[in-house]
C-alpha positions, -999 to 999 in steps of 0.1 A, spaced: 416 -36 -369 422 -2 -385 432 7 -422 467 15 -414 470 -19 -398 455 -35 -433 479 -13 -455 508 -25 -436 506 -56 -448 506 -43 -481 543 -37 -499 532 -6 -516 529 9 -484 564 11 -474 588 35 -486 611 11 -491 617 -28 -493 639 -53 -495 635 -92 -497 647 -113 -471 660 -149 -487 670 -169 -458 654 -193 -438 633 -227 -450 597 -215 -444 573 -203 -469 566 -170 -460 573 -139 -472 600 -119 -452 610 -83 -460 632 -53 -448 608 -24 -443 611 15 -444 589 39 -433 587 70 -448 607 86 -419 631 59 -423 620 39 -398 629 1 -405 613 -34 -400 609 -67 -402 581 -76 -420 568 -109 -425 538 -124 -446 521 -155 -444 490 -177 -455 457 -161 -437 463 -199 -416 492 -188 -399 477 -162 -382 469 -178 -352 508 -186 -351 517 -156 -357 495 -140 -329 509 -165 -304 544 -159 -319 536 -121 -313 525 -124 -277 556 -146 -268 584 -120 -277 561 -95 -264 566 -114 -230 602 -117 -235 608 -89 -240 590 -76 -212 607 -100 -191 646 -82 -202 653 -105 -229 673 -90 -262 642 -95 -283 627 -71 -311 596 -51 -300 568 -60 -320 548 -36 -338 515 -54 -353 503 -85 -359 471 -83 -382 452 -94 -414 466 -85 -446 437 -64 -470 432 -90 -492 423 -113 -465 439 -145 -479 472 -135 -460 484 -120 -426 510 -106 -416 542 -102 -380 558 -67 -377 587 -65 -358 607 -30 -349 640 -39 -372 672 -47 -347 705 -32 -360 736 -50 -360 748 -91 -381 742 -120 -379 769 -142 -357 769 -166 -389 785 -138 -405 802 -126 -374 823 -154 -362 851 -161 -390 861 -128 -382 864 -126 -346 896 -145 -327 887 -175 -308 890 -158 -277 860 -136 -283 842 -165 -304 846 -184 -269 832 -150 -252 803 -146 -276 790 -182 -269 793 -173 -233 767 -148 -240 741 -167 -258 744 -196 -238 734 -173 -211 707 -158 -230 693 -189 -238 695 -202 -203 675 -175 -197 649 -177 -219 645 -214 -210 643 -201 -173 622 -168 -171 586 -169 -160 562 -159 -189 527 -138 -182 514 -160 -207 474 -170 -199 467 -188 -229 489 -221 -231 517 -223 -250 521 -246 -282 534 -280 -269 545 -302 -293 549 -343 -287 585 -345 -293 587 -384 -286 558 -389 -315 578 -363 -338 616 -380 -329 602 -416 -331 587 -412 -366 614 -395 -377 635 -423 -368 610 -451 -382 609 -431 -414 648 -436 -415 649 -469 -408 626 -480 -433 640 -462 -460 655 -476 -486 686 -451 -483 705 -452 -449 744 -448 -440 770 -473 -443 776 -495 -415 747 -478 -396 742 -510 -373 760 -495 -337 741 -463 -340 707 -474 -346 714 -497 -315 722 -471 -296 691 -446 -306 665 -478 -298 684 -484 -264 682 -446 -256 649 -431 -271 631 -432 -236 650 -408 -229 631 -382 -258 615 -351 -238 625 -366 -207 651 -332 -199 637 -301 -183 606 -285 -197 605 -254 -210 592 -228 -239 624 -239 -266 631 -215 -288 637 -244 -313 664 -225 -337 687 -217 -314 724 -210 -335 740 -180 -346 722 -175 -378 693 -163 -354 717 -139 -329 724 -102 -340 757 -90 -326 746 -57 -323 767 -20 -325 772 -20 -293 787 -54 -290 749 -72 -267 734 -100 -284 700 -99 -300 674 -132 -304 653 -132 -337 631 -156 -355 610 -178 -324 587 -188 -358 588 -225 -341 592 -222 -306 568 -245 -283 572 -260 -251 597 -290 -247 626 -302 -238 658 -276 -230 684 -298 -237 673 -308 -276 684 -271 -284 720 -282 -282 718 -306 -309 726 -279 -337 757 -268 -322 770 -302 -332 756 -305 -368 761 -271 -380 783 -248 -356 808 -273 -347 831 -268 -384 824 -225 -378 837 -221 -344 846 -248 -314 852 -221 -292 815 -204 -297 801 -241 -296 822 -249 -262 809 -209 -248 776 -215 -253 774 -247 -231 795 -227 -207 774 -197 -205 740 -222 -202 756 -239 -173 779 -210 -159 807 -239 -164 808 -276 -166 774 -294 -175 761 -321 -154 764 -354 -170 728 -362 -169 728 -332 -200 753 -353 -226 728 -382 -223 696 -366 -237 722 -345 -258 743 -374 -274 703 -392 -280 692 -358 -296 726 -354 -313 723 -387 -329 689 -389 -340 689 -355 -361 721 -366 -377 711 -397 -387 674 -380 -398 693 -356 -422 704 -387 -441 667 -391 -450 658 -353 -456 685 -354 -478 668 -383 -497 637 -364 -498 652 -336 -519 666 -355 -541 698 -340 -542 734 -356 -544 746 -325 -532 730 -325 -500 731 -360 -490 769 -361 -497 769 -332 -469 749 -349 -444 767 -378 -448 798 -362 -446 786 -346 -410 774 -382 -400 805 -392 -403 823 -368 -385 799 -372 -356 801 -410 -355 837 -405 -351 834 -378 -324 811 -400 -303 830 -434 -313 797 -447 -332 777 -435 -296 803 -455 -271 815 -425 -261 791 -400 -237 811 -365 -243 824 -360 -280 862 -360 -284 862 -325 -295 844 -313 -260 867 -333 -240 899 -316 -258 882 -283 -258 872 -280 -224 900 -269 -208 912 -244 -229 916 -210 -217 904 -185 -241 
């Protein structure tokens, strides 16, 4: 570990930089300039993380050595003061589909979920030259006590009776879908639509290995009101077409418990604000699912046959 790898770490060693707000994490995250204008991505975290960040390092470093749209990593080290450490990542050109979408029609929204469903199919399904093993996290533990901690607290939906019989009849069925490295944030606030029109993945701060079908989920609860057609692409690109059933099973279980979930998360924050929106996306999912009676959700079923 070299001096220049310490000073990069350092703000005052960049020619210029500019703070990066999003995302729920506690790190530090900046937009970096070299002094011959070369830009990155820079990120800081507790001297703890490092061993995440190393592993988080040599995972898009196998990505992208496998073909996948990933950003080429430039250091991961040991910031100088040696209470932090730091993830440098070569800076990828181009906005985020979040942005992206409300402009496009819905026949490219439709084409651009093609492509990141077949992105993500493939970095679900690409061998990794990985020797050490890969975080694996125990999503039945994590999904069950989420759900206990919803059940026993003292603020739940209305009428809440069908779907928590539904999740306690299904929840077998928790990591049960194929396994795989997940790159757990999978939506379009983490795909660059880049100059030239390709599609770029950032941000695998949480992947581990588990289950490919529980990346779905977050098409329902937070793409669905952007974009149908990018939501209905992506499930076409994953699957080059139609699904098979068994995948709206451990989708609709997944589906469920995280929208019933953000009704406590919401309760934790204690804000009116955001429990009035998660209960206001419950109830459009109960009604797209008929309360979990129904296995595909309405909008899919009047979707699917669209030609964009």
């Amino acid at each position: 570990m070299g001096k220049d790898a310490l000073d990069k770490g350092n703000l005052k060693y960049w020619a210029k930089v500019i703070p990066i707000k999003s995302g729920m994490t506690d790190d530090q995250k900046y937009k970096v300039w070299n002094n011959e204008g070369q830009a990155f991505f820079l990120r800081i975290s507790d001297i703890n993380r490092y061993p995440d960040l190393l592993e988080e390092a040599k995972l898009i470093d196998a990505f992208r050595q496998k073909g996948l749209p990933v950003a080429k990593v430039e250091s991961v080290d040991y910031c100088e003061n040696d209470k932090q450490c730091f993830l440098l990542l070569h800076w990828l050109n181009g906005n985020t589909l979040d942005t992206v979408l409300p402009t496009q029609s819905e026949k490219k929204q439709y084409e651009i979920g093609l492509k990141a469903g077949k992105h993500l199919y493939k970095l679900h399904h690409t061998p990794l030259d990985i020797k050490e093993p890969f975080a694996h996290r125990n999503l039945k533990t994590k999904k069950n006590n989420e759900f206990n901690h919803y059940i026993n607290s003292h603020l739940r939906a209305e009428n809440d009776e069908l779907i928590v019989k539904y999740i306690k009849e299904n929840i077998d069925l928790i990591g049960q879908g194929p396994n795989v490295i997940e790159h757990s944030d999978y939506h379009p606030g983490n795909l660059i639509l880049r100059d030239d029109g390709s599609l770029a993945i950032i941000d695998f701060n949480g992947s581990h290995q588990g289950d490919a079908y529980e990346e779905f989920y977050k098409l329902e609860l937070f793409v669905l009101p952007q974009s149908k057609p990018y939501c209905l692409g992506q499930i076409h690109g994953y699957f080059q077409g139609e699904p098979p059933e068994a995948f709206w099973h451990y989708h609709r279980l997944y589906t469920a418990l995280a929208a019933l979930y953000g009704i406590r998360w919401a309760s934790d924050y204690k804000s009116d604000q955001a429990l009035k929106r998660e209960k206001k996306r419950l109830k459009r999912i109960r009604n797209d699912y008929d309360d979990f009676k129904r296995l595909k959700p309405k909008w899919y079923i009047l979707s699917k046959d669209i030609q964009y």
